[in-house]
Every structure is written in C-alpha cells, then in structure tokens.
C-alpha positions, 0 to 999 in steps of 0.5 A: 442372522439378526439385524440390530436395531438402530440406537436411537437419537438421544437428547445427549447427543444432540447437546454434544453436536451442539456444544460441539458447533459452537466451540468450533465456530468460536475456535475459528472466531477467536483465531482470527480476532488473534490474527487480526490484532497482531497482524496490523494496528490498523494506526497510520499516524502516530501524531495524527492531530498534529497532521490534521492541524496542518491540514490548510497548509496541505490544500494550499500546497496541493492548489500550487501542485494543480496550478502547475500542471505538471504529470508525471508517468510512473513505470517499474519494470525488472528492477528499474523505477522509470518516471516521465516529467512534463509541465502543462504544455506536454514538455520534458522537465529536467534538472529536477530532483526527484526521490521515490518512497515504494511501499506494500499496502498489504504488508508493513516492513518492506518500504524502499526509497530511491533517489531518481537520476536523470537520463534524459530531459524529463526521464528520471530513472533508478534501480530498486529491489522489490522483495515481493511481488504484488501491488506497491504504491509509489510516491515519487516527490519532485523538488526544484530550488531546494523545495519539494514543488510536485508530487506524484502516487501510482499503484503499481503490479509487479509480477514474480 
C-alpha cells in the first residue's frame, strides 16, 4: 500500500482563496448597502429649513411650558394609554384636552394617534392598539382655551 503524497499548495489556489474572501465580503457589504438604503431615508422633515426658521418660536413656547410646571406621568398598560396631569403644586389639572401621537423609533408605518378623555380630575385615559411589541415613544399634547399649552414625550416598552 502506497501513501500518496500531498498536492502541494499552488500559487492558483492561493489567488482562488483570495479572490474568493473578497467576493464574499463584498457580497455581504453590498447587501447591506441595499438593505440600508431601502429600509429608512434616514429624512425627518421634508421642510426642515422652514422648521428651523421657526426655531425662536419653539424656544419661546417650550419657556411658557417650563414656566408653568406642569408634569405629566405617562403609562400604557394591555391596550390603555394612561396619563397623570398636575400643575406646579403637585395638583390634578382637569378639563383639558388632551391627544396622544404613539410612534416606532425603529420602524415607519405604524403611528397611532388617540384622543384622551378624562376619568377623573387629572387622569386622562384612552384605548390604543399597538400592533408591535417593543419601544414606542409617546407624545401626549395638552391644549386649554383652544391653544395647545403643554407637551409631554416618554419611551415606553410594551411587552408581546
């Protein structure tokens, strides 16, 4: 019985290996180039100079906000979005109007918007539907005398 000796390692092979690699990292980059740029333009504002514009006006508006001290606590729990109102003094605000905008940070197409009612002095409550589990930031706008007066973000987990 004979042993056979070993083919050995040709300058070929060594550039098929390589040229081999480098395909498959390029592959791997170019897929997710695609992926990237189909998944998220990555554009907040479609009229982001005419926002920043504005800009003096949002300061003066979030002055008035802080000025009032108003806090709101934000809570969502099996399909309820619950939010706490109090002035500066740690009392209920109530006969406000408030609406809530939930949004994905991760994924576009699945904002929900609700209108809160009251249930007691202070506590503002509506039913809402999240489709997917996971973080969702909320922003809960509180207007009084027909002007929106308070505004209020949270990130919030729902669990599956």
């Amino acid at each position: 019985m004979s042993i056979a000796a070993p083919r050995p390692f040709s300058g070929r092979q060594f550039l098929a290996i390589l040229v081999s690699a480098f395909l498959v990292v390029s592959a791997a980059n170019g897929l997710m180039i695609w992926s990237a740029l189909s998944s998220w333009s990555g554009l907040v504002s479609d009229s982001a100079y005419q926002e920043g514009l504005g800009f003096d006006r949002v300061l003066a508006e979030s002055r008035a906000e802080a000025a009032l001290g108003w806090k709101a606590t934000i809570a969502y729990d099996r399909g309820r979005i619950a939010v706490q109102l109090s002035d500066a003094k740690g009392q209920p605000l109530a006969g406000m109007a408030l609406s809530a905008v939930l949004q994905r940070p991760t994924r576009e197409g699945f904002d929900r918007a609700a209108a809160l009612g009251e249930v007691a002095p202070g506590r503002y409550e509506a039913a809402i539907d999240l489709p997917l589990p996971g973080q969702w930031d909320v922003r809960v706008s509180v207007k009084s005398a027909g002007r929106t007066r308070f505004h209020a973000e949270q990130r919030i987990l729902v669990e599956p």
